[in-house]
SETI-650186 format. One line per field, with one value per residue (C-alpha): residue number from 0; x, y, z. Coordinates in steps of 0.2 Angstrom, whole numbers, padded with zeros to 4 digits. Layout:
BEGIN
k	(NUM	...)
xx	(X	...)
yy	(Y	...)
zz	(Z	...)
//
This chain:
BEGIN
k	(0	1	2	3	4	5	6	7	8	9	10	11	12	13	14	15	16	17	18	19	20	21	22	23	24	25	26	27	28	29	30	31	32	33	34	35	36	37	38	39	40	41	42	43	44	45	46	47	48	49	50	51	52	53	54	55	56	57	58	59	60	61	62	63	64	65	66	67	68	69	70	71	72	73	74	75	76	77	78	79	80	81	82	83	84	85	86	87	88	89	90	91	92	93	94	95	96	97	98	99	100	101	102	103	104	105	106	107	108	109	110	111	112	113	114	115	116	117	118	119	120	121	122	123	124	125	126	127	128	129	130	131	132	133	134	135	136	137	138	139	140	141	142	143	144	145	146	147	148	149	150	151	152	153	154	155	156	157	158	159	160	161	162	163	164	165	166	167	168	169	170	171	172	173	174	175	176	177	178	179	180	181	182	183	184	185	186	187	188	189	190	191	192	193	194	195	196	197	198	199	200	201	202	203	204	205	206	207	208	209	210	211	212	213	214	215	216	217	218	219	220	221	222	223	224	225	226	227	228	229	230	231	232	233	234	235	236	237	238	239	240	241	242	243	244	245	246	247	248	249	250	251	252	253	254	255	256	257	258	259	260	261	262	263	264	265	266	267	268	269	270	271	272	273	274	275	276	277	278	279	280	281	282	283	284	285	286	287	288	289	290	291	292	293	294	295	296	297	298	299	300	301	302	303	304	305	306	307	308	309	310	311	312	313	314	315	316	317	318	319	320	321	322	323	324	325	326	327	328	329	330	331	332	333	334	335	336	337	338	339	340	341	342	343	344	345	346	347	348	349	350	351	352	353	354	355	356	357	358	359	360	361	362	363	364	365	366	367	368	369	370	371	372	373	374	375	376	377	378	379	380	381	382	383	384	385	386	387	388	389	390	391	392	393	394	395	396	397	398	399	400	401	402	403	404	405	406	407	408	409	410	411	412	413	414	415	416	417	418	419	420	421	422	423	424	425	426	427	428	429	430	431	432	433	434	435	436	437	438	439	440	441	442	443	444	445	446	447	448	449	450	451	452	453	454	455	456	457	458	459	460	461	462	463	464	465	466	467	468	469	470	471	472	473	474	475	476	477	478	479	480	481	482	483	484	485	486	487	488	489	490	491	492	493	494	495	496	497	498	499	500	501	502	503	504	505	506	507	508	509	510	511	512	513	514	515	516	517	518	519	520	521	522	523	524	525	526	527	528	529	530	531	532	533	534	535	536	537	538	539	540	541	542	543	544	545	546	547	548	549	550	551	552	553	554	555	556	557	558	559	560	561	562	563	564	565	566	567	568	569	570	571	572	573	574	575	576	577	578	579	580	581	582	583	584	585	586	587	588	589	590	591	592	593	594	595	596	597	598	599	600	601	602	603	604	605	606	607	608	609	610	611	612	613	614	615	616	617	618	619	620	621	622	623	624	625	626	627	628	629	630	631	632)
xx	(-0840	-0827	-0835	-0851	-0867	-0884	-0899	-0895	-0887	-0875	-0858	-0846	-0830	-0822	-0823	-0821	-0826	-0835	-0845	-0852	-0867	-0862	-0849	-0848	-0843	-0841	-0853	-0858	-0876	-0877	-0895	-0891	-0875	-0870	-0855	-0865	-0863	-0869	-0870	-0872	-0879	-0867	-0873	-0878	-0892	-0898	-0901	-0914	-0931	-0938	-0921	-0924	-0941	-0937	-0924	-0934	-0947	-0935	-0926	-0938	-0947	-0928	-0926	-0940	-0930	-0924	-0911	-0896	-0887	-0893	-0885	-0900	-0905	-0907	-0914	-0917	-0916	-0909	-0904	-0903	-0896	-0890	-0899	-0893	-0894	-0890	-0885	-0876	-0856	-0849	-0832	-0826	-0821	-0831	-0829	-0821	-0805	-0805	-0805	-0792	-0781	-0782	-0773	-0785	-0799	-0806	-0805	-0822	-0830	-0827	-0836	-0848	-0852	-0853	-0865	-0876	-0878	-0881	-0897	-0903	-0902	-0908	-0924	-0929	-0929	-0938	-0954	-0953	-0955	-0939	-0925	-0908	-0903	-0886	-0878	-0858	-0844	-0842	-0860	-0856	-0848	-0839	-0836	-0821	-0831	-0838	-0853	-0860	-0870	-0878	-0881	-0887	-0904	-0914	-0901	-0898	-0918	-0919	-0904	-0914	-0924	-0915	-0910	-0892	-0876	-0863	-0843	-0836	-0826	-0842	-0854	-0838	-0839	-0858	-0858	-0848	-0861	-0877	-0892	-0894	-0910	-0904	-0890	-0907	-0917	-0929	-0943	-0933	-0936	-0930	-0918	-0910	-0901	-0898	-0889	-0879	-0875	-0869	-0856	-0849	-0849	-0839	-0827	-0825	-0820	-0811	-0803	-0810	-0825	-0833	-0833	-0823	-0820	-0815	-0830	-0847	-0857	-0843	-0843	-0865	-0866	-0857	-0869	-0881	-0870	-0857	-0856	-0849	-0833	-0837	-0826	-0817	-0810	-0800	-0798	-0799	-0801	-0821	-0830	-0840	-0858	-0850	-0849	-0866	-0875	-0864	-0871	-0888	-0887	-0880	-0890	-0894	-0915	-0922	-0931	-0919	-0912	-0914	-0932	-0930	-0916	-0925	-0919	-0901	-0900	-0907	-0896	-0882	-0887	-0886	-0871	-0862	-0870	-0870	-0865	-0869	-0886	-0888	-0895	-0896	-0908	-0899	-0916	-0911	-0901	-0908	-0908	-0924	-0937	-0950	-0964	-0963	-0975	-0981	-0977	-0958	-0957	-0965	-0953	-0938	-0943	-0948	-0932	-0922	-0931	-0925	-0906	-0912	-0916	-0901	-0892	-0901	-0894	-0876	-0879	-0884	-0865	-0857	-0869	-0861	-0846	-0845	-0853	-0841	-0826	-0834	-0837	-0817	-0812	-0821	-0813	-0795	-0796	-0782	-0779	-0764	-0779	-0789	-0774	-0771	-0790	-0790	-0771	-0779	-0793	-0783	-0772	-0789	-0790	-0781	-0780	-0789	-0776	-0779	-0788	-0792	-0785	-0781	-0788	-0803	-0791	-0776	-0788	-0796	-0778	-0771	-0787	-0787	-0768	-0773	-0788	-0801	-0814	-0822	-0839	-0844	-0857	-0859	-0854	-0851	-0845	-0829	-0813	-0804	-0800	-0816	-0816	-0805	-0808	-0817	-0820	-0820	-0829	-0822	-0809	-0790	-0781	-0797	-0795	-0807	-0808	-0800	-0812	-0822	-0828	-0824	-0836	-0831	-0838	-0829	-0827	-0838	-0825	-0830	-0848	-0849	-0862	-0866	-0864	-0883	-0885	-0890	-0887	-0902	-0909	-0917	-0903	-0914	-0921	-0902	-0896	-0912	-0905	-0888	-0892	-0903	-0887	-0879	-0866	-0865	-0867	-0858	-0865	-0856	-0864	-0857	-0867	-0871	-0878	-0889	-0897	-0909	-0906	-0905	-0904	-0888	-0877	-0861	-0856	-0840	-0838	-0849	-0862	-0860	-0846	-0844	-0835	-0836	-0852	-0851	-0841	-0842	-0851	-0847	-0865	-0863	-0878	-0882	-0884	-0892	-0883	-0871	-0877	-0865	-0869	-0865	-0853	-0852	-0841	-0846	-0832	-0819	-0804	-0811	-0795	-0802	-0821	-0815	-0803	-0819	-0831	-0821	-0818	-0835	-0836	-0844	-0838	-0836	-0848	-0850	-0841	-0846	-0838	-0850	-0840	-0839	-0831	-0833	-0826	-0809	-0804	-0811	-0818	-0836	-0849	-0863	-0865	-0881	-0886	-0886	-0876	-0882	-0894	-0892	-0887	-0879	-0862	-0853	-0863	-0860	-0861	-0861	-0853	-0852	-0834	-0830	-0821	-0813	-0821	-0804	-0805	-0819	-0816	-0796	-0810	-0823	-0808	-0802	-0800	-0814	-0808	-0803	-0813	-0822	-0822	-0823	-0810	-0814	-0801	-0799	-0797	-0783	-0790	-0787	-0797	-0807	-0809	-0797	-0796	-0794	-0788	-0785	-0774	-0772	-0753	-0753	-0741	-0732	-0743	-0752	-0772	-0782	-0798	-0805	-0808	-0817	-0817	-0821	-0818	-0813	-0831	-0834	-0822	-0822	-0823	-0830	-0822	-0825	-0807	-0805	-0790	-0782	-0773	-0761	-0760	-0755	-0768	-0761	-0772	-0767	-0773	-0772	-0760	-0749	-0747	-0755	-0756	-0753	-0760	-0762	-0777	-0781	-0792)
yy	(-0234	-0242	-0260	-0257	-0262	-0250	-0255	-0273	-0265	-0253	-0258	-0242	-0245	-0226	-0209	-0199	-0181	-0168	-0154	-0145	-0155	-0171	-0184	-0192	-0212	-0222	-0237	-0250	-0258	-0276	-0277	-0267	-0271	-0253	-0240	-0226	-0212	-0211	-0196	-0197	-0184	-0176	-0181	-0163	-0163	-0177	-0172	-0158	-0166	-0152	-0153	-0170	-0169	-0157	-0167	-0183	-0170	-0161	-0175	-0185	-0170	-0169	-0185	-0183	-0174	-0181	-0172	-0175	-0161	-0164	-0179	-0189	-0195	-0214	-0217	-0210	-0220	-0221	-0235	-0230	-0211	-0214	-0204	-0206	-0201	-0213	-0203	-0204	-0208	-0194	-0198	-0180	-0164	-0150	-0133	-0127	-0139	-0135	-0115	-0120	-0130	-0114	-0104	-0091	-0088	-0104	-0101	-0090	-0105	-0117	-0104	-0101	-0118	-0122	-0110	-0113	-0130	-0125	-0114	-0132	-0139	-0124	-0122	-0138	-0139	-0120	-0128	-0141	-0125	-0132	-0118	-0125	-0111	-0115	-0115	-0112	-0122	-0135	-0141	-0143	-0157	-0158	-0175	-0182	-0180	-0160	-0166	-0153	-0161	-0151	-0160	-0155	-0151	-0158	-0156	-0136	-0134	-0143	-0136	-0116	-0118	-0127	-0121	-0129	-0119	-0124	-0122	-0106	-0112	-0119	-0104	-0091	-0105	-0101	-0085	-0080	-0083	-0078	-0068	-0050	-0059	-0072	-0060	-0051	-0063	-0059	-0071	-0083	-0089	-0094	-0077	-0081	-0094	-0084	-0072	-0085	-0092	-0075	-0076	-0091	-0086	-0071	-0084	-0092	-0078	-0070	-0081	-0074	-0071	-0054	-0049	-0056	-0055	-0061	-0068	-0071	-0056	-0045	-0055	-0054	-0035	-0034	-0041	-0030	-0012	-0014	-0012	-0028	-0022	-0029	-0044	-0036	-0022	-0037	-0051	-0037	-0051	-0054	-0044	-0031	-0041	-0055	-0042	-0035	-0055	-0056	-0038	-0042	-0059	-0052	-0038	-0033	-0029	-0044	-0034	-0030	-0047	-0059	-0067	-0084	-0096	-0098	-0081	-0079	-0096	-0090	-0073	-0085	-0094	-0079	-0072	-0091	-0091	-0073	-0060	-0045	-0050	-0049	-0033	-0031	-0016	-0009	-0008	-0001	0017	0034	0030	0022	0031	0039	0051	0069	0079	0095	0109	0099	0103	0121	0124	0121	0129	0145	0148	0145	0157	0171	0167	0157	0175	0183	0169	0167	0182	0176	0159	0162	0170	0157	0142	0150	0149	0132	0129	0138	0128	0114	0116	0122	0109	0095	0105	0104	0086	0078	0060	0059	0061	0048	0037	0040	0037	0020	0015	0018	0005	-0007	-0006	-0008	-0026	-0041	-0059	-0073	-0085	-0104	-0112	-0130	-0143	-0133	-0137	-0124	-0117	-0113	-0109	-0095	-0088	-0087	-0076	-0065	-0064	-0056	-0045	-0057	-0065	-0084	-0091	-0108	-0110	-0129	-0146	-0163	-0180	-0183	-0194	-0177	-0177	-0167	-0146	-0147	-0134	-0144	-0128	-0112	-0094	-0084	-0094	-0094	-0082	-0071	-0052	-0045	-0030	-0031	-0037	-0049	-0066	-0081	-0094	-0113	-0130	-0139	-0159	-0167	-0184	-0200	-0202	-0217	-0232	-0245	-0263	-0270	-0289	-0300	-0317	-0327	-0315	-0323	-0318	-0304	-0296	-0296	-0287	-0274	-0271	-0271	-0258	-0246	-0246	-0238	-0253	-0265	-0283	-0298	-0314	-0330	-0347	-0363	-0378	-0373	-0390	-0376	-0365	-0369	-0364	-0345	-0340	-0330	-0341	-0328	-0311	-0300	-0285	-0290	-0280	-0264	-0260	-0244	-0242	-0230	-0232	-0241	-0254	-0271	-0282	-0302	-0312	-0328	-0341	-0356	-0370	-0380	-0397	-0405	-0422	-0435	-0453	-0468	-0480	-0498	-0505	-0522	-0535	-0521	-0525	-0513	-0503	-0499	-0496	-0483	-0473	-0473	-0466	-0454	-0448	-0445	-0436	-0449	-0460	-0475	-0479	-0496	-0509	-0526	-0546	-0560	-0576	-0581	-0595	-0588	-0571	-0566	-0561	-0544	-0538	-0530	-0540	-0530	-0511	-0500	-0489	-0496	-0489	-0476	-0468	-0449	-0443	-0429	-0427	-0432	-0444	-0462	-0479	-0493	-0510	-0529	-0538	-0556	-0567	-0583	-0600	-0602	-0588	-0595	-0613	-0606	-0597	-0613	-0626	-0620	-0631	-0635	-0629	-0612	-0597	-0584	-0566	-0549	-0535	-0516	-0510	-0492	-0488	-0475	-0459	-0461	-0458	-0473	-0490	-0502	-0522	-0525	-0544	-0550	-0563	-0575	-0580	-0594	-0608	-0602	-0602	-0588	-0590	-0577	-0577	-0560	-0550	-0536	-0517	-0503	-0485	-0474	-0467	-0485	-0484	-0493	-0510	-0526	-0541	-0559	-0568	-0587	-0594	-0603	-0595	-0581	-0575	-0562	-0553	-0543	-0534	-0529	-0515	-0516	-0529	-0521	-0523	-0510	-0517	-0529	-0534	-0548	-0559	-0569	-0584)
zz	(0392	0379	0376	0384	0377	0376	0372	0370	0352	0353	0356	0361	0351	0354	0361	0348	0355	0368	0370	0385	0384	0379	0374	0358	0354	0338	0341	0330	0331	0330	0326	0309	0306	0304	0312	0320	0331	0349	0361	0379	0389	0404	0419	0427	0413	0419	0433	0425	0422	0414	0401	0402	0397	0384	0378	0373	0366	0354	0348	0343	0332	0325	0321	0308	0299	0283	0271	0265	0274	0291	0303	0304	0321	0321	0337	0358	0374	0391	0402	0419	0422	0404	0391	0373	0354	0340	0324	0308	0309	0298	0294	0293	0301	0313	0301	0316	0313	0294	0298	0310	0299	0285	0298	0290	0278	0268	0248	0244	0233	0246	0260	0246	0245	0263	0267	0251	0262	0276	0270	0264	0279	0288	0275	0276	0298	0298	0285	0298	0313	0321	0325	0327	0342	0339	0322	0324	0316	0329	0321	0304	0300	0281	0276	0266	0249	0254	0260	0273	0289	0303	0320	0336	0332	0344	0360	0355	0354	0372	0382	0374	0389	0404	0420	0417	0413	0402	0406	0401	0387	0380	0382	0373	0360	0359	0362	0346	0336	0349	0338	0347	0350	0362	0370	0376	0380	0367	0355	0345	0328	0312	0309	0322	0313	0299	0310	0318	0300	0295	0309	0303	0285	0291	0301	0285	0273	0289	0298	0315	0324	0321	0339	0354	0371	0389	0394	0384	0392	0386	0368	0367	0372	0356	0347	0354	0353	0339	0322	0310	0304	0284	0279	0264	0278	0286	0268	0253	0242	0248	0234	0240	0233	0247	0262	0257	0258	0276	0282	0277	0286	0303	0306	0323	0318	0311	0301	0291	0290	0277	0282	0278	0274	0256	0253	0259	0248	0233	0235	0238	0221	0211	0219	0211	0196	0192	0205	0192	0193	0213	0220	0238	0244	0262	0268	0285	0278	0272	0254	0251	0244	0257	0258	0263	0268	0257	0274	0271	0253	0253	0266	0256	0241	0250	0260	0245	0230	0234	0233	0218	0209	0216	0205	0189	0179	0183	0180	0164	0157	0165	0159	0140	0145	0151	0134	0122	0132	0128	0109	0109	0119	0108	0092	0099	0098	0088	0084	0096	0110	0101	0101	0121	0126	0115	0124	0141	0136	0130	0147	0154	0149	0153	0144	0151	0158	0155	0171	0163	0174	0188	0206	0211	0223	0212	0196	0209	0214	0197	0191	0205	0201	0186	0192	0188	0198	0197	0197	0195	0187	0186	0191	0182	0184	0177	0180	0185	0203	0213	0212	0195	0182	0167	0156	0156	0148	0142	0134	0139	0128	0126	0131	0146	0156	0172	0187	0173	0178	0173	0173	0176	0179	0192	0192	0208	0204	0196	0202	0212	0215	0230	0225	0228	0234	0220	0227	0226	0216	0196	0185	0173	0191	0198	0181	0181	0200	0194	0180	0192	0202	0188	0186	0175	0173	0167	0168	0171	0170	0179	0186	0205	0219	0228	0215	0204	0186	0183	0200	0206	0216	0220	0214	0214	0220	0236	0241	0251	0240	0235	0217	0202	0191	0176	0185	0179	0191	0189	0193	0195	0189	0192	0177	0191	0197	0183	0176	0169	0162	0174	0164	0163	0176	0178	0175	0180	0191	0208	0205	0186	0190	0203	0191	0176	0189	0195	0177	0171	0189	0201	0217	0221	0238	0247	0240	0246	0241	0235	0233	0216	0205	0187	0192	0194	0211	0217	0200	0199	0197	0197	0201	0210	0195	0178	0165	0156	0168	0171	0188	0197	0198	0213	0218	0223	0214	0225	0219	0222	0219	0217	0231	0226	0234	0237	0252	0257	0258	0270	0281	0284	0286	0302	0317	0328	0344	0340	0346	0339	0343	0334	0334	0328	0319	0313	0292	0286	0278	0261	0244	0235	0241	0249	0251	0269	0273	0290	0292	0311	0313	0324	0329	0314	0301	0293	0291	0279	0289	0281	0266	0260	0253	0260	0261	0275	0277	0283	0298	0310	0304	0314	0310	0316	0318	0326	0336	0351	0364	0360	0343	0330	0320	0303	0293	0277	0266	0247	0250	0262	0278	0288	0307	0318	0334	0349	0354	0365	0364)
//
């Protein structure tokens, strides 16, 4: 598939991963000049037509989705037996790697804020009444900057009804995180991707699936029978708020689950910003409130009244008793108990260490080192490096009670911006564009040949850039084409006219001879634009120089029986104008037969030359000589 072309657009650069269902290539698309992501379908799903048919159905109602945390589907076709999605390139890893490469739990904010993600994404596909079927780590993507992306949409919603099995790696894969809904076979809908989300939060504070087995009928009748061990028996540092959200998440009624993903988010939300405020009803044990019946009550009371009489009088001298204790305990109370009972609340409490600076990671371990616990409770640009703790409350040095939180606001990195094109673009629109990018601009004026006046002719950093906000962007305008003055060059030597147009910025163009008898030898004696008129520079100023009569008269005296003929001859490169004489060297004598100046734009050069039998032709340039040849007449 490497260098092949789909859809007259896609060009396949690399394989860059499979599933049971597909394989995945880094493509780039010519038509938009951008990286993308393409999967092709395996060819025994092909072969399907009702997956087939289910397939172009699903993925094009996924690919209406639009939000920042789901891979968006850019475009479906086939050509041939090959069916294909186009979709976002995320340059990142699969959750499953990062779990991997933790060799264990992932840190509780980082889980924390995965899954807060994830519920987006997930919120935003159920209001669209699409079901994912299949959320496990494999199909979340973390990019390089902690954004979460979740793909397969469309093909996990198709594959839900086809005939087709996957390998057995890929259904254990699956399975771990199979709904008790789908292990049955039973109605599917939008808890069953809260359930299969719970799984993977339990992975992720865990380090391990919740259920497991050789096979994945073994792994989804455990989904069905057994109870989830709770994540703090296996990581006791998952505060028991966090077991009760994963609990909640994966239970096996869905009636006691959460009912949407708005909810496990907003629980999720509360538990960040303030866990003591999250309550969590267990809605499927015996202490909520019910209704009994009267016959229950009556029945209770009767069985019990008799023993109750039996009791009363002895209650009563042992009710004073306790009391008088009491009141003599209370009495005996010295300040050596005070003392104790205030030393044993002050061992209670621990000072708050300093977290400024500290990554989110080693800020979270040094508080738990000290039996307290951390909540972020916002996030903010900053220069810090991204999850660096920016404050903190309470305070460092503060005195808490052990298990307190502390609040934090983590850095999110320098915030950045994408450099917009402004090229051709007035130069007051170009700096509105520029400032809405949250950049800033700098203009730069020069005289441009192509733009008009005040429109952008070049900019630096280019567009497409990404760079931090607030950068300075250098905008190029145009002043329009640079005029200059011509000067007077008439009854210059050629040699001198050249050098004072080429001063003010101007070139000399064609240079032509007129024979003259008041002028000396090739000066100028007249030019093609008067002095003083206003043009634009770099352009050309033709001229007309003197050539003695004394040429002239060499030229017309020659004999009567020589020949004429003309000979092309081929100028050097060089700047400016040059003299060009031919000379005819015959019988010993040297004839100057032409003159003229030119410039190497003019090459080549006809030039009419007369002699008798065998001869030498020299031409010299500027008064050297630059070749010579042999004619025959």
């Amino acid at each position: 598939m490497i260098g092949r072309m789909l859809g007259n657009r896609y060009e396949i650069l690399e394989k860059i991963g499979e599933g049971g269902m597909a394989k995945v290539y880094k493509a780039k698309c010519h038509l938009l000049n951008r990286i993308v992501a393409i999967k092709i379908l395996r060819s025994e799903f092909v072969a399907d037509e009702e997956f087939v048919r289910r397939f172009k159905r699903e993925s094009q109602a996924a690919a209406s989705l639009s939000h920042p945390n789901i891979v968006s589907i850019y475009d479906v076709g086939q050509e041939g037996d090959i069916y294909y999605i186009v979709m976002e390139y995320v340059n990142g890893k699969t959750l499953k790697q990062l779990i991997r490469e933790a060799n264990g739990p992932l840190p509780i904010p980082k889980a924390l804020d995965i899954t807060r993600q994830v519920c987006g994404a997930l919120e935003h596909a159920h209001k669209n009444h699409i079901v994912h079927r299949d959320i496990k780590p494999q199909n979340i993507l973390v990019t390089d900057d902690n954004i979460v992306k979740v793909t397969d949409f469309g093909i996990a919603r198709a594959a839900n009804g086809s005939t087709i099995t996957y390998g057995g790696g890929d259904v254990l894969g699956t399975a771990y995180y199979f709904s008790p809904e789908q292990a049955k076979g039973s109605m599917i809908d939008e808890k069953t991707d809260i359930y299969s989300l719970g799984i993977v939060m339990y992975e992720m504070l865990t380090g391990k699936v919740p259920f497991e087995g050789e096979s994945p009928i073994s792994v989804a009748l455990k989904h069905i029978q057994e109870n989830i061990v709770p994540p703090s028996k296996i990581n006791p540092k998952v505060p028991y708020k966090l077991d009760k959200i994963v609990l909640k998440a994966t239970e096996k009624d869905i009636n006691f689950r959460y009912k949407s993903a708005t909810e496990l988010l907003n629980d999720i939300e509360t538990y960040i910003n303030n866990p003591d405020k999250l309550i969590i009803t267990d809605e499927n044990d015996n202490n909520v409130t019910r209704v009994m019946k009267s016959e229950e009550i009556n029945e209770k009371l009767s069985g019990t009244k008799t023993l109750e009489n039996k009791k009363k009088s002895g209650k009563i001298f042992r009710n004073i008793g306790i009391a008088l204790l009491i009141l003599a305990l209370m009495a005996s109370l010295s300040y050596g108990t005070m003392y104790f009972l205030n030393n044993m609340a002050i061992a209670d409490e621990v000072t708050v260490p300093n977290i400024k600076g500290q990554t989110l990671d080693k800020a979270t371990s040094i508080l738990e080192s000290n039996n307290l616990k951390l909540n972020i409770t916002d996030s903010q640009y900053s220069d810090a490096p991204i999850n660096t703790i920016l404050s903190q409350n309470p305070p460092a040095g503060e005195k808490v009670k052990k298990g307190s939180t502390v609040n934090v606001v983590v850095s999110k990195g320098k915030q950045t911006s994408v450099v917009p094109n402004v090229i051709g673009s007035e130069y007051r629109d170009a700096q509105l564009k520029i400032k809405n990018s949250g950049l800033n601009a700098n203009l730069i004026w020069d005289y441009n040949d192509n733009y008009p006046n005040g429109y952008v002719y070049d900019q630096n950093p280019r567009q497409g850039v990404q760079v931090e906000n607030n950068t300075v962007v250098d905008i190029y305008v145009s002043k329009g084409p640079e005029m200059v003055t011509v000067p007077n060059v008439v009854n210059m030597s050629l040699d001198d006219a050249t050098k004072a147009l080429e001063n003010v910025g101007l070139k000399v163009g064609n240079v032509t001879s007129q024979p003259s008898d008041s002028v000396p030898d090739n000066f100028v004696i007249d030019q093609s634009i008067p002095q003083g008129t206003s043009i634009q520079k770099g352009k050309s100023v033709d001229l007309i120089v003197s050539q003695s009569t004394q040429q002239q008269q060499q030229q017309s005296q020659l004999p009567s029986d020589y020949k004429t003929k003309e000979i092309s001859i081929d100028l050097p490169s060089q700047e400016g104008p040059m003299k060009v004489d031919v000379y005819v060297i015959q019988d010993g004598n040297k004839t100057l037969q032409y003159s003229n100046t030119f410039t190497s734009a003019d090459s080549p050069i006809t030039v009419p030359v007369s002699g008798k039998g065998n001869v030498i032709i020299e031409v010299d340039i500027n008064g050297s000589i630059y070749k010579t040849m042999g004619a025959k007449f």
